[in-house]
Every structure is written in structure tokens, then in C-alpha cells.
KOLMI-114954 format. One record per residue (C-alpha): residue number from 1; x, y negated, z negated. Coordinates in steps of 0.001 Angstrom, whole numbers. Example, Ala and Ser with C-alpha at 12.3 -4.5 7.8 and 13.67 -1.06 7.14 Angstrom:
2
- resi, xx, yy, zz
- 1, 12300, 4500, -7800
- 2, 13670, 1060, -7140
This chain:
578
- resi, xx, yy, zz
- 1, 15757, -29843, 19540
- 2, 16934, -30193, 16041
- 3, 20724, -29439, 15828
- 4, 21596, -30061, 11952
- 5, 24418, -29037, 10283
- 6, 25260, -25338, 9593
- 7, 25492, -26673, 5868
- 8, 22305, -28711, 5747
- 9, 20082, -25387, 7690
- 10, 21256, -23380, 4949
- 11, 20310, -25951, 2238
- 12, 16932, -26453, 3754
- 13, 16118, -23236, 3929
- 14, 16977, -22531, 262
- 15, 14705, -25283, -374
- 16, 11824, -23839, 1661
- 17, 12166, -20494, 295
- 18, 12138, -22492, -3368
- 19, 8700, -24367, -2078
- 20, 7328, -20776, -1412
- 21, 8141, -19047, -5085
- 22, 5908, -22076, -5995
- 23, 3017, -22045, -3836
- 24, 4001, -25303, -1885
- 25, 4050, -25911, 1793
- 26, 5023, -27931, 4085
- 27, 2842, -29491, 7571
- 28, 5643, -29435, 9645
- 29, 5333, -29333, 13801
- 30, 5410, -26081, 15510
- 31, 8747, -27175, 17606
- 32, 10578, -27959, 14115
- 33, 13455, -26103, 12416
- 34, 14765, -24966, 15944
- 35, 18992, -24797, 14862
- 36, 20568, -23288, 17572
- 37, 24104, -24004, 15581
- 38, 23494, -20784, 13785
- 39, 22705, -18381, 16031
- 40, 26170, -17953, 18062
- 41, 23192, -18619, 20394
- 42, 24428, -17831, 24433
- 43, 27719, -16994, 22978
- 44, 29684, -13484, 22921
- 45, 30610, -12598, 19587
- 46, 33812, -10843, 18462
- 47, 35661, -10760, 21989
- 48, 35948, -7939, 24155
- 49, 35884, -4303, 22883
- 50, 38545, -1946, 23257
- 51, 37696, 1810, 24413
- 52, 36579, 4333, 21851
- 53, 35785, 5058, 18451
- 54, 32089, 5124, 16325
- 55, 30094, 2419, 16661
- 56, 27420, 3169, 13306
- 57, 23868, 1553, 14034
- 58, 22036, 1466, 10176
- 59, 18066, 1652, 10147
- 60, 15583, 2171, 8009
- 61, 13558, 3757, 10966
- 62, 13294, 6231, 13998
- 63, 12335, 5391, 17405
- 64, 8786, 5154, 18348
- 65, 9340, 6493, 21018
- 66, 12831, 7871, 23224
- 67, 10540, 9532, 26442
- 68, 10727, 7435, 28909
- 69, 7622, 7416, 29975
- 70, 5869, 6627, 26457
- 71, 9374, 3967, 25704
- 72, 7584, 382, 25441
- 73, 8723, -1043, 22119
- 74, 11782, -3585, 23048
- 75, 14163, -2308, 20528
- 76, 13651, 1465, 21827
- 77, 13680, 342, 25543
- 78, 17115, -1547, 24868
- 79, 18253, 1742, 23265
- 80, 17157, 3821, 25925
- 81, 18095, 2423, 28951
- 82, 21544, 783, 28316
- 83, 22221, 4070, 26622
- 84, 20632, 6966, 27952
- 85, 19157, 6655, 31286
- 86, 18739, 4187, 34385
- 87, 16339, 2899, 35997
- 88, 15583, 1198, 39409
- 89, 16515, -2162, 38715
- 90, 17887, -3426, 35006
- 91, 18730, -6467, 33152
- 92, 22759, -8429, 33383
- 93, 24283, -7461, 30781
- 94, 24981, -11090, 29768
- 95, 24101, -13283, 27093
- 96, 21344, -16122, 27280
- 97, 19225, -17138, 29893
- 98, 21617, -14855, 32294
- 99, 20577, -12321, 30465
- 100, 16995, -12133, 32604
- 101, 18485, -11528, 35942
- 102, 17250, -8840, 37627
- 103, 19950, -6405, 38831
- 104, 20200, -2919, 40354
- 105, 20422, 67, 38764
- 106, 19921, 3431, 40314
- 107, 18580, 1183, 43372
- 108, 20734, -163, 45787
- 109, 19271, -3631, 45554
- 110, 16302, -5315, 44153
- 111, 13817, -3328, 46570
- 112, 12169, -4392, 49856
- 113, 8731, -5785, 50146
- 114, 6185, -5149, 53374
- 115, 2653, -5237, 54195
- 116, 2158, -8544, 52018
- 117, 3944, -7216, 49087
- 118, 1617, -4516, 48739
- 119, 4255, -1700, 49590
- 120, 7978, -1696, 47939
- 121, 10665, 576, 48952
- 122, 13759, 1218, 46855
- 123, 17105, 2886, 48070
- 124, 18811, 4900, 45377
- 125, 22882, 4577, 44979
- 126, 24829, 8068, 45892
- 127, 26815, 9500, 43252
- 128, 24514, 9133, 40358
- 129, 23968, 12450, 38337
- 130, 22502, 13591, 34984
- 131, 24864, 15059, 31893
- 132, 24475, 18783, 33410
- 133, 26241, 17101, 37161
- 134, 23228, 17413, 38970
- 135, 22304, 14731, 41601
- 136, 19468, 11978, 40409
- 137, 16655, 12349, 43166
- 138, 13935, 9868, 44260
- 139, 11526, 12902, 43665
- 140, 12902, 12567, 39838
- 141, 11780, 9156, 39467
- 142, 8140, 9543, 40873
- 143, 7958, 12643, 38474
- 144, 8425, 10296, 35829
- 145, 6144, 7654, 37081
- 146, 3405, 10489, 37329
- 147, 4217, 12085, 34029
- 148, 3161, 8374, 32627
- 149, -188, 8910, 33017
- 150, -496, 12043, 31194
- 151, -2720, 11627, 28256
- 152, -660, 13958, 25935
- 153, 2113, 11050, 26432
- 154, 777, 7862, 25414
- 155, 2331, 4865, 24276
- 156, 4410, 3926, 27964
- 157, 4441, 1081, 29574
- 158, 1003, 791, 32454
- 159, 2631, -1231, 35265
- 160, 2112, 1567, 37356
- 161, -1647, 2535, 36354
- 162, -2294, -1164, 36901
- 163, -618, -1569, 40383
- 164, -227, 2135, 42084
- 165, -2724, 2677, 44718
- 166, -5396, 5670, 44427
- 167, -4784, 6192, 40929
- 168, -7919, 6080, 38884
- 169, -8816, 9183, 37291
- 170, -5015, 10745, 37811
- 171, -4208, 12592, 34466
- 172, -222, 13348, 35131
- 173, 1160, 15678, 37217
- 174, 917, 19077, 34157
- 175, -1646, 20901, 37209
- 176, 216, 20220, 40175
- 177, -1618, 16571, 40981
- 178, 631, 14031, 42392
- 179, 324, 10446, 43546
- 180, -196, 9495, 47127
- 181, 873, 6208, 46436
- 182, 4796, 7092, 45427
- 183, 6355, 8769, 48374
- 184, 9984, 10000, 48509
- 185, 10995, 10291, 52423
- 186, 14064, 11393, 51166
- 187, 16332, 12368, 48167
- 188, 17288, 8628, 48365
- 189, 14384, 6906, 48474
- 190, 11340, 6040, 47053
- 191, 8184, 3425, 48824
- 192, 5506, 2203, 46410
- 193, 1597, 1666, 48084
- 194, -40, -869, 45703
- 195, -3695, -1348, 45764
- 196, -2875, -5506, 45466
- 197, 152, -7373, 46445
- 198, 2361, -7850, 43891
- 199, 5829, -10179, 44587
- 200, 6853, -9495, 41271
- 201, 7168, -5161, 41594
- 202, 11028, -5432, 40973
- 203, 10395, -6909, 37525
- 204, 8342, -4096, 36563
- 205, 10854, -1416, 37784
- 206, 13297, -2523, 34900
- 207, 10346, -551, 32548
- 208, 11604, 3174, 31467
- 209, 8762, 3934, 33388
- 210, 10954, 3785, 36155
- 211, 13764, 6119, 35192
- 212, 14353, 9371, 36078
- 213, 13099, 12363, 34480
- 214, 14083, 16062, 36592
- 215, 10923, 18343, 36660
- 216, 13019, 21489, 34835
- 217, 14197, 19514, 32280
- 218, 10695, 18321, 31348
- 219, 9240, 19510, 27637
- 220, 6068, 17463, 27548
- 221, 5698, 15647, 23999
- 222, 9028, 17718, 22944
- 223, 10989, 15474, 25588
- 224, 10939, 12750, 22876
- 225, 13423, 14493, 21055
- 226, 15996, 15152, 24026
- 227, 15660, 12792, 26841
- 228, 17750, 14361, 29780
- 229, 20646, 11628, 30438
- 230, 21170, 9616, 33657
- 231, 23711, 6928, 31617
- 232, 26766, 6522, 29779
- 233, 25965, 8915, 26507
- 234, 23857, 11964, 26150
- 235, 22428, 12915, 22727
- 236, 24655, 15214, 20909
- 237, 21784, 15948, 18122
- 238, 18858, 13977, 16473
- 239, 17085, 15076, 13197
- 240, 13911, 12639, 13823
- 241, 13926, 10454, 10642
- 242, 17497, 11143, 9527
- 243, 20466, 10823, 12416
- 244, 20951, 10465, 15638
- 245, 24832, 11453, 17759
- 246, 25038, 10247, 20985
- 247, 28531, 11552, 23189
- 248, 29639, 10369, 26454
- 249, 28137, 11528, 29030
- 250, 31292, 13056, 31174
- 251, 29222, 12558, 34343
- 252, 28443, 9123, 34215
- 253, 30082, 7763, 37143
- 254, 31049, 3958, 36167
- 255, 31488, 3099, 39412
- 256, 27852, 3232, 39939
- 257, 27248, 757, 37119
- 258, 28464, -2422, 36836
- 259, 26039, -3021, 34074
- 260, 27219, -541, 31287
- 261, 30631, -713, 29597
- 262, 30435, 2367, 27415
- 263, 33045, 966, 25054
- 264, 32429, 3558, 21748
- 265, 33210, 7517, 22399
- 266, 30590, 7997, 19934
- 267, 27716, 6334, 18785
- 268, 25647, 7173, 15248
- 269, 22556, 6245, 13969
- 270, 21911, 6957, 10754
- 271, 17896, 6383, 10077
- 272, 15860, 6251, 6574
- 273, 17938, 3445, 4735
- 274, 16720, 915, 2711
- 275, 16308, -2555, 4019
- 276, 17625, -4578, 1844
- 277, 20726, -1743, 1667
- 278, 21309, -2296, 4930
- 279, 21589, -6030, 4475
- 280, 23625, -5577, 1696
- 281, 25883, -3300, 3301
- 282, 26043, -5574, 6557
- 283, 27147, -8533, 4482
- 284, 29870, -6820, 2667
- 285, 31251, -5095, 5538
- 286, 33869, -3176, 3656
- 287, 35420, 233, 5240
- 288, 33200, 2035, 7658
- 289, 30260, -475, 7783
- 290, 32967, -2727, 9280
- 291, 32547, -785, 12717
- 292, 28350, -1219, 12261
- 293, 25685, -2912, 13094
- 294, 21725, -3157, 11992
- 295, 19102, -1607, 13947
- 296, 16450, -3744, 12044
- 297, 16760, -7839, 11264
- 298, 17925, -9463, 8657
- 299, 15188, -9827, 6055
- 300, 14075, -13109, 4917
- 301, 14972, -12559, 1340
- 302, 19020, -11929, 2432
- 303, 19276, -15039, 4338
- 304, 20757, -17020, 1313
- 305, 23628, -14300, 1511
- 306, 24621, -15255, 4922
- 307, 24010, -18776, 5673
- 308, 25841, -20792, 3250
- 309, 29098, -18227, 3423
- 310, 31084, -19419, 7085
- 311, 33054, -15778, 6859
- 312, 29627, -14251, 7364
- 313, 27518, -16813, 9060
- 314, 30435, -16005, 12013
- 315, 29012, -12928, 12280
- 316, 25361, -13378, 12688
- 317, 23726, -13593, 16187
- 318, 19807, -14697, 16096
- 319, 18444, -15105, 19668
- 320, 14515, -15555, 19961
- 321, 12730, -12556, 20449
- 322, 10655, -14232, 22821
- 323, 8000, -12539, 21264
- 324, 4861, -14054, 19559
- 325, 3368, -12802, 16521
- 326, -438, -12342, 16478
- 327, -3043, -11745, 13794
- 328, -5308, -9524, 15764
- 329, -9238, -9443, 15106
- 330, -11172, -6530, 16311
- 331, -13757, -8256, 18696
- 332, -15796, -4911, 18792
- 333, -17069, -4626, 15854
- 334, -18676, -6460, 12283
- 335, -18136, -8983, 11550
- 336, -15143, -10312, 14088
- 337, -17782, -9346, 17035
- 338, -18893, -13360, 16028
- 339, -16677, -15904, 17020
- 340, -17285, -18290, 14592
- 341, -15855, -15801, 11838
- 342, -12935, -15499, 14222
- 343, -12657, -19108, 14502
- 344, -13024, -19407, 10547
- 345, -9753, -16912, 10009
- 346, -8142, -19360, 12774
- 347, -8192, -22295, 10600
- 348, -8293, -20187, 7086
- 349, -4512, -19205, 8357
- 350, -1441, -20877, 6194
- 351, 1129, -20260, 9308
- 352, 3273, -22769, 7022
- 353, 3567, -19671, 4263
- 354, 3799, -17141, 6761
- 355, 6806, -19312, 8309
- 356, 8333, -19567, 4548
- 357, 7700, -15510, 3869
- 358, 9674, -14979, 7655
- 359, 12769, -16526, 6155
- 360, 11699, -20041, 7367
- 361, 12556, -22584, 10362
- 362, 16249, -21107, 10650
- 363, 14984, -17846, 11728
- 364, 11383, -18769, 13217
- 365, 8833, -21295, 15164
- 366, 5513, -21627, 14435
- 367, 2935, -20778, 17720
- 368, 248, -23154, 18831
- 369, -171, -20672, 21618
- 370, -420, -17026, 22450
- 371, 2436, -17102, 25109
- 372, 5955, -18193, 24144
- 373, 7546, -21744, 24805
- 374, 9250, -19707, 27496
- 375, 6132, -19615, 29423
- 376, 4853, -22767, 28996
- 377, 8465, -24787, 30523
- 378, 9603, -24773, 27157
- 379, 6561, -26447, 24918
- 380, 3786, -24606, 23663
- 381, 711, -26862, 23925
- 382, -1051, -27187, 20301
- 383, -4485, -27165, 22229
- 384, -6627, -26365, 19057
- 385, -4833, -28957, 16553
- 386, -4870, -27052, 13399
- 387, -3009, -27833, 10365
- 388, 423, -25628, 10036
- 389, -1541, -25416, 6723
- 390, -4593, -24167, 7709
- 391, -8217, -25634, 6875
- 392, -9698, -23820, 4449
- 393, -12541, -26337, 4015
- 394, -13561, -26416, 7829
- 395, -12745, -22321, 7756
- 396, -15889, -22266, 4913
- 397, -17925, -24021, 6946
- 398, -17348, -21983, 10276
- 399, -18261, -18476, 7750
- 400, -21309, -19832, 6369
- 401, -22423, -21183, 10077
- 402, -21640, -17461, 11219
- 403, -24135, -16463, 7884
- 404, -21267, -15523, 5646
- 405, -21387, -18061, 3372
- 406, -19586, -15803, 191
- 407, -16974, -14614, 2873
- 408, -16342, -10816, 3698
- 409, -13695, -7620, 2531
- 410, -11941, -6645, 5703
- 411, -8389, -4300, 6231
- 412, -5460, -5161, 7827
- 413, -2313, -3135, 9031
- 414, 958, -4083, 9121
- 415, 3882, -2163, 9657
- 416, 6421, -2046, 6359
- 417, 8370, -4562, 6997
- 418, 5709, -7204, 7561
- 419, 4645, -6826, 4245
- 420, 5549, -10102, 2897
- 421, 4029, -11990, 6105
- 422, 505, -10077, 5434
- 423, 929, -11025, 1713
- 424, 1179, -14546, 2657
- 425, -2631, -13763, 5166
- 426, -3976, -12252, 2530
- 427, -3785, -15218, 171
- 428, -4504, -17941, 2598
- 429, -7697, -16270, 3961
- 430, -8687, -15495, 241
- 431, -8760, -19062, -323
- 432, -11423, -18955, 2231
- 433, -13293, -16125, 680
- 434, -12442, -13186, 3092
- 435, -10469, -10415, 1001
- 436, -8006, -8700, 2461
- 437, -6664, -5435, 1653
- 438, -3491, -4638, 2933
- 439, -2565, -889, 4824
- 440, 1246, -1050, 5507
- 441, 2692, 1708, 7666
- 442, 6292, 3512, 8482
- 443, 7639, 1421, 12138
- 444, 7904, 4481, 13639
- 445, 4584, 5411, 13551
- 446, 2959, 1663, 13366
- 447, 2095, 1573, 16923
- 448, 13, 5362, 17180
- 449, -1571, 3731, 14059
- 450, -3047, 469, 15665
- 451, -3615, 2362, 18571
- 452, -6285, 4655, 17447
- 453, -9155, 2347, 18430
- 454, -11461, 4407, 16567
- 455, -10153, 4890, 13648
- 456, -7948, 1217, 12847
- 457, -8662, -1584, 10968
- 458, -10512, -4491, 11499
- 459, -7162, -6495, 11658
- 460, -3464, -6030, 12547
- 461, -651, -8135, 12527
- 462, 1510, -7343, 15821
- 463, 2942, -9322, 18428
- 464, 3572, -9047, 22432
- 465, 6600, -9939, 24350
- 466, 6723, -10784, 27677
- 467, 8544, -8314, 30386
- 468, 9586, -10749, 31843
- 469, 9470, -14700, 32546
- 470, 5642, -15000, 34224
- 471, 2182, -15052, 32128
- 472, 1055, -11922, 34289
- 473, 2937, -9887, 32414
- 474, 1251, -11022, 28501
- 475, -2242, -12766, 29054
- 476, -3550, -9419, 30657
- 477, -1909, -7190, 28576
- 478, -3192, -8558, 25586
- 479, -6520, -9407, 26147
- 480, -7888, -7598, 29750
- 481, -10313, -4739, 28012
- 482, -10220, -3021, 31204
- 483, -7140, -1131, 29937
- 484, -8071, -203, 26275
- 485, -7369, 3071, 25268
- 486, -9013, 5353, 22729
- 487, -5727, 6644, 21589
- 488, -2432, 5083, 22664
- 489, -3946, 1661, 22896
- 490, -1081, -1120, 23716
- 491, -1279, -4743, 23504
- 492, -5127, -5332, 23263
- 493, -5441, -4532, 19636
- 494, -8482, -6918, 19623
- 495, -10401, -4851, 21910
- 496, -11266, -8129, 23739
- 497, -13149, -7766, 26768
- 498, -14539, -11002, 27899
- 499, -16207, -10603, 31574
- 500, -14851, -14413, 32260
- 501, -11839, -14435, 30909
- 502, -11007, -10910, 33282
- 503, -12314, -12557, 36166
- 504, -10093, -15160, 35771
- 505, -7134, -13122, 35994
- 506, -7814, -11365, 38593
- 507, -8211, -14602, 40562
- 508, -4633, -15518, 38969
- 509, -2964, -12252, 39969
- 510, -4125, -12959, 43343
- 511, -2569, -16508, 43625
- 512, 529, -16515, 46102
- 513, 1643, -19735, 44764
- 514, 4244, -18914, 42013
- 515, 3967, -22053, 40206
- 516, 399, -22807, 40692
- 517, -147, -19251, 39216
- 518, 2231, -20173, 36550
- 519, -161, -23636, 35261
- 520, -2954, -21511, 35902
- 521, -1729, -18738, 33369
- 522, -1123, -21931, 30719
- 523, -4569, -22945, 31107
- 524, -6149, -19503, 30650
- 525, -4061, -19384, 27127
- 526, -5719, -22337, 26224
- 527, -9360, -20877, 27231
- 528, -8541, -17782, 25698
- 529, -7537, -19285, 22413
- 530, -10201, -21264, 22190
- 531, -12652, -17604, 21936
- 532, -10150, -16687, 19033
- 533, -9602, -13085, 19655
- 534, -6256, -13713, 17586
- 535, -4171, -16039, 15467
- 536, -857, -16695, 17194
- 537, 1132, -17175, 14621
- 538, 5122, -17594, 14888
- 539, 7863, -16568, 17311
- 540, 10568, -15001, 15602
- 541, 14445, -14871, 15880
- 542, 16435, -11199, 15357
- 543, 19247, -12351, 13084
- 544, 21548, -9392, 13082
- 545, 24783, -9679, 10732
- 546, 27547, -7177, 12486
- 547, 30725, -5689, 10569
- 548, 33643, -7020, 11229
- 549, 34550, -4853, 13555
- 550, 32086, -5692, 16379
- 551, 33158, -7155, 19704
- 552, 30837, -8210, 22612
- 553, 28137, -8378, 20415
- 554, 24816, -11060, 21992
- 555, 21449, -10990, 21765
- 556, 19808, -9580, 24861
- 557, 16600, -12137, 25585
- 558, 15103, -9771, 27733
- 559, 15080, -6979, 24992
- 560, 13942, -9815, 22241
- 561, 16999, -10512, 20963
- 562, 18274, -6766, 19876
- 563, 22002, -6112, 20425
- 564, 22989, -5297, 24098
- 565, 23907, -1777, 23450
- 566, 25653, -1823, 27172
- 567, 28251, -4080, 26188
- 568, 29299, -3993, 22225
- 569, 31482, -2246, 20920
- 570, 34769, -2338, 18016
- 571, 37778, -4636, 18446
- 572, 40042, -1513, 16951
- 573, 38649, 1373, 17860
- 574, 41112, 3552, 15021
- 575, 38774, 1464, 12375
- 576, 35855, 3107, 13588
- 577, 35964, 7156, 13284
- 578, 33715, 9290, 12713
């Protein structure tokens, strides 16, 4: 690992971001440009927080989604469940690789396995209650575990239509249907029948899947807008695209959880900024904006504002979002249904100018792999050898094998703020002759967008995070076609369904063997890669500058690097009113 100076990173990266304006790049290694030294990487920023005041979160977006049971975007599920409601077992609330400990929640412990791992039963904690004072039940949590599968709700997290028992065809309970498979012997408990073992259940009850949601207080697709609360705020009001207040929640009971601090009395979002505004503002950090941070990270064209000024660069975390970023290829249809032509956009891709348009090595890696460095004992393989550069010469000669010899015009989507990334695509695979037109769409509504099978485009640029540390919970999410959607569709935004490559997890999933399952899962990447359903393409930090103001400010890893909303908070809490 490359530890430079703080002064050198910045100069470099001036000097990258030069090499871009003028169409130059560079053929570095994927593991280069990894500088820890300017992250505040592992480290708690700004001390501990004293009790009260606003705590001001600026974005230039709403939520995707705030339901529980549709809440699968990192950002929104850090939001929601430090925030707003528990679930049966949760992340530490510490920074670095202590971060991914599995804790309780609203469970007593971590959950007890029988029958081979194929049942799990979970005792709740007494003395947990919603905003209104009423108890939290076992029967609230399977509601919300059933409500999941309703198809007016999609966009949630599908642990549980992957691993429930009896399950196929269940549409939600709306008609009075409910799972055999989740039974609640008591107000305090809740047993899970799985139709495969599973030893890694508890991982997958950290999901907002798992959180309560109390049958009364259940508005269908309107429960997006006022999630019932279980944690340490309830929403005061939300005007969807403009503000959001959250208030304590005055029956929270703290001594149920160790987890959440609750330091703020109030916390504000105020949505619909402008980007670069809100780097601008986060720089500065003059009078209120001293007591705020950034929902969003710190765009590529700011860094020169931070990194060569110590008085700011103090106050910038960037963890890894543990996330990779894919160019996706619909496999279903003309011409990506040939894998050559996939295969041709894998080695038309300049991941060097995507790197430079992401802000360059200080904030990003480039991916060899589709899993993240995490997953693969810290080194992605480069199985496929392809220039950081591309090939555009060897990409011409896999079209006109494929019988595209002139190239193609193709569409891709990207949400707004990849918009210089997909600029950089677009020209690279132009020098290969396929034409790319560009569709950029709001964040909030990004992921109902790609989701429409029917109606996307041909490409997307989106990326996939794992739950948590094992490849069961990315290879099959991103490329087992057994769980595409029409509408709703997560993860597989290829559409690939590959009758091998399914098989193959299957016999994976089935492997008791933690680390032999673990070089298996490396190996499949590998295979999968090779059929080119995507591009990997970089993993990226979430450089967040935070006001002055901030204390116990860290970059959760498990929620890819976003703020740990359980534990910041303002070092004088008279600073931050409002």
C-alpha cells in the first residue's frame, strides 16, 4: 500500500486531473493510488459529541426509498436504521474493520441456529416500543418480512424470498396470506424455517427487511413517507424533494441500545441543492453549515479545494465504499445477447479516464474484478489482463468477429451524478465505433429507472456492494437470473441468466466449508467475468468534508463509507440551532 505524503497525493492528483483536461492517461495497476493518509481512515473525527442541538445533512437528493421493506440503497439503509427503526441484529457503531461486527438489536443476541442451520430463532429485548409507547412485537417484524414481498412495494432487499421456506408465489400479506415459514410463539419471539441451511441468517437480519413495521400503522406505498419509529428520532415532517425534520423519539429507551447515541435533539435534511453548492458550502463552513454535513460525496471537480488546504483536509473522512462500480450490458437482448460484443466493450473501456473523471487514485481503485479486494483477502485478481487503458484495437476486432464491423448506437443510464464517469464511456467506446448516447436520471428515482426491465436501456452504469464480508451475498445478486424482476429489478441489471454459472452457485451456497466456499466464490468471479455480462470498473471512496462543528464523525464500512448517523453529532451543541 502506497502511503505518500498528504502534500505529494494532493499534487498528484492535480496532475492527473491536468492529464485528463488533455486527453492523456496513465496505465497504472489497479492496487495503485491507495493513500490511506487522507482519509482519517479507522479514525474518529472531531471527538465526542455533546447532547443536543441541529445536526443539518445537505443533499441534492431524496431517499429512494425510507419503507423498510423497499430500503436497499446503503446510504438510505444507514439513514434508516441508525435513525429511525431497529432491526434484529445491526452493525457496531465503530469505525473500520470493527465496524462489520454483527451486534444485537431488537434481538437479544445474534439468533440461534437448529436443524442444520435451516431454522433460526431470535429473542426480542423487553422494553422496546415505537414513538406512540406501544410495545415492538415479534408479530411486527414478520408483518414486515411479509409486507416485502408485496409487488406494490418493490425495491427491498430479497434475503427472505431467497431463503424463507414455502414462499414461491406469496404476494404480501394485503389479503390476509401469511408465511408458514416465520412463526411468532410469542410476543418475544420469532423462528425462521429456511428451505436450505444457511449459517450466515444473522447477517441478513441487519437488512431493514428485518425491522418492525405494526399492522395499524401500515399505509402501503404511502408508508414511504412516514415510517412508524422503533429508534432514537421519529420524523417530525418530510416534503419529499425539499426537507426532512426528524425529533427525538421520547420513547426510545437507550438502555435497550447500546448502539445509538442520539447526540442532536434535532436533525434536518434539507434536499434539492446543488452539488457543487454543497461542496462549496462544506468547505467554507462558515455559520450554520459549521454544524453540517453532506449527504452526497465530494465531487471530483472540488477535490483541489480540500486536499492541498490542512484546515480542511482535517475534516474529510473517505472510507471505501466497498462497493464496485459496473458497466452493465443487457445480455437479453441485440446486440449484447453476443458475447463477443460484450467482450469488445470490455477491452474498448478507458477505466484509466473513468479513474481521472472519479477524482482520481486519492478517492478511487480501479477493479480487475466484480467483487471487492475485500472479498478476495485483500487483492483483486486481474484474471483478464486488460490495459487500465483499454484496447481499442483488439475491441475492433472482437465487433467485427461478432459481424459488427462499423460498430453499433446503443443507450446508457446513469444517474446525475455519474455524468462525468459515462462521459468518459462514451468517448472510450466511441473510439471503438459503438456510440453512446447518454440518459442521466434524478438519484432518487435512478434505481425504479434501471429497474424497469422492459422498458431500460441497453446499458447502465451501477454498482453492488456487498451485505456483508462473503461472495454469497454479491455473485448471486448480480448475476443469478432466477431473481429478475419486471419492475423493481435489483442488482442483475444485465439480465444474465447463464444455466452454468446458476448451477454453480447453488453448489457454492451449499458448501459447509466457510473458506472453501469463500475460494470457490473467487473462482466463479473469474468464470463469470470471463462471459462479460459487465465491466467492473472502479471501487470508490465517499469523501465527505464535515463543518467544523462535527464530532464522532467515521465512515461506516458496512454502509459504504456514509457517515454513521448513530454516533455523530456537534462538539457545541449552542452552534447548532435550528
Amino acid at each position: 500500500m502506497d502511503k505518500r505524503t498528504l502534500t505529494t497525493v494532493a499534487t498528484a492528483l492535480t496532475a492527473t486531473l491536468a492529464l485528463g483536461a488533455t486527453g492523456c492517461s496513465t496505465t497504472k495497476p489497479s492496487g495503485a493510488g491507495k493513500n490511506p493518509a487522507i482519509t482519517n481512515a479507522g479514525a474518529i473525527v472531531g471527538g465526542t459529541p455533546q447532547k443536543g442541538g441541529t445536526l443539518t445533512v445537505l443533499s441534492n437528493q431524496d431517499f429512494t426509498h425510507l419503507d423498510p421493506a423497499r430500503n436497499w440503497v446503503m446510504n438510505d439503509m444507514d439513514f434508516g436504521t441508525r435513525l429511525l427503526y431497529r432491526t434484529l441484529v445491526t452493525y457496531k457503531a465503530a469505525p473500520g474493520t470493527a465496524g462489520g461486527e454483527l451486534v444485537p438489536d431488537l434481538a437479544a443476541d445474534l439468533g440461534t441456529p437448529s436443524h442444520g442451520a435451516r431454522t433460526w430463532t431470535f429473542h426480542l429485548k423487553r422494553g422496546i416500543t415505537y414513538e406512540d409507547g406501544s410495545p415492538v412485537t415479534a408479530q411486527d417484524v414478520k408483518y414486515n418480512v411479509e409486507r416485502s414481498f408485496s409487488p406494490d412495494l418493490p425495491g427491498g432487499a430479497d434475503y427472505a424470498a431467497r431463503y424463507l421456506k414455502g414462499v414461491e408465489g406469496y404476494q404480501g400479506p394485503a389479503q390476509g396470506k401469511h408465511l408458514d415459514s416465520v412463526r411468532t410463539p410469542d410476543d418475544h419471539t420469532i423462528v425462521f424455517e429456511l428451505r436450505k441451511p444457511f449459517a450466515e441468517f444473522p447477517n441478513a437480519t441487519v437488512m431493514p427487511t428485518f425491522a418492525p413495521v405494526p399492522r395499524k400503522q401500515d399505509k402501503g406505498p404511502q408508508y414511504d413517507n412516514r415510517p412508524f419509529s422503533s429508534g432514537p428520532y421519529k420524523i417530525e415532517s418530510y416534503e419529499r424533494g425539499k426537507r426532512l425534520v426528524l425529533v427525538r423519539n421520547t420513547h426510545w429507551n437507550a438502555a435497550t441500545d447500546p448502539v445509538r447515541k442520539a447526540y442532536p435533539d434535532r436533525l434536518v435534511m434539507v434536499m434539492g441543492l446543488k452539488a457543487n453548492q454543497i461542496d462549496d458550502r462544506m468547505v467554507a463552513s462558515q455559520g450554520a453549515d459549521a454544524s453540517a454535513v453532506s449527504w452526497g460525496a465530494l465531487r471530483p471537480e472540488s477535490a483541489a479545494k480540500v486536499l492541498p488546504h490542512p484546515d480542511v483536509r482535517k475534516r474529510l473522512i473517505a472510507e471505501s465504499t466497498n462497493c464496485t462500480d459496473m458497466l452493465q450490458m443487457h445480455t437479453g437482448r441485440a446486440p449484447f445477447n453476443e458475447v463477443k460484443v460484450r467482450q469488445a466493450v470490455q477491452y474498448a473501456l478507458d477505466k484509466d479516464s473513468v479513474l481521472t473523471a472519479s477524482g482520481g487514485p486519492a478517492f478511487n481503485d480501479l477493479s480487475t474484478a466484480y467483487m471487492p479486494a475485500t472479498l478476495f483477502d485483500g487483492k483483486q485478481p486481474d484474471t483478464l489482463r486488460i490495459p487500465a487503458a483499454g484496447d481499442t484495437e483488439k475491441a475492433k476486432r472482437l465487433l467485427k468477429e461478432a459481424g459488427k464491423p462499423d460498430g453499433f448506437e446503443t443507450r446508457m443510464t446513469v444517474s446525475t451524478g455519474d455524468k462525468g464517469r459515462a462521459e468518459a464511456i462514451q468517448q472510450s467506446l466511441g473510439k471503438a465505433g459503438i456510440k453512446v448516447t447518454i440518459e442521466t436520471v434524478d438519484p432518487s428515482a435512478f434505481y425504479a429507472t434501471i429497474g424497469d426491465t422492459k422498458n431500460r436501456t441497453d446499458l447502465v452504469y451501477t454498482g453492488w456492494c456487498p451485505d456483508y464480508p462473503s461472495g454469497s451475498t454479491f455473485l448471486p445478486f448480480v448475476f443469478d437470473g432466477r431473481f429478475i424482476k419486471e419492475k423493481g429489478n435489483s442488482g442483475n441489471h444485465s439480465l444474465f441468466r447463464d444455466a452454468a454459472t446458476m448451477k454453480r452457485m447453488d453448489e457454492i451456497a451449499a458448501m459447509t466449508d466457510a473458506r472453501r466456499a469463500d475460494r470457490a466464490w473467487q473462482r466463479l468471479d473469474g468464470e463469470i467475468l470471463a462471459k462479460a455480462p459487465a465491466v467492473p470498473v472502479l471501487v470508490r471512496r465517499w469523501p465527505l468534508v464535515l463543518g467544523d462543528n462535527i464530532a464522532g464523525a467515521y465512515g461506516q464500512t458496512s454502509f459504504g463509507g456514509q457517515l454513521d448517523y448513530a454516533t455523530v453529532g456537534l462538539k457545541d451543541p449552542a452552534k447548532g440551532q435550528g
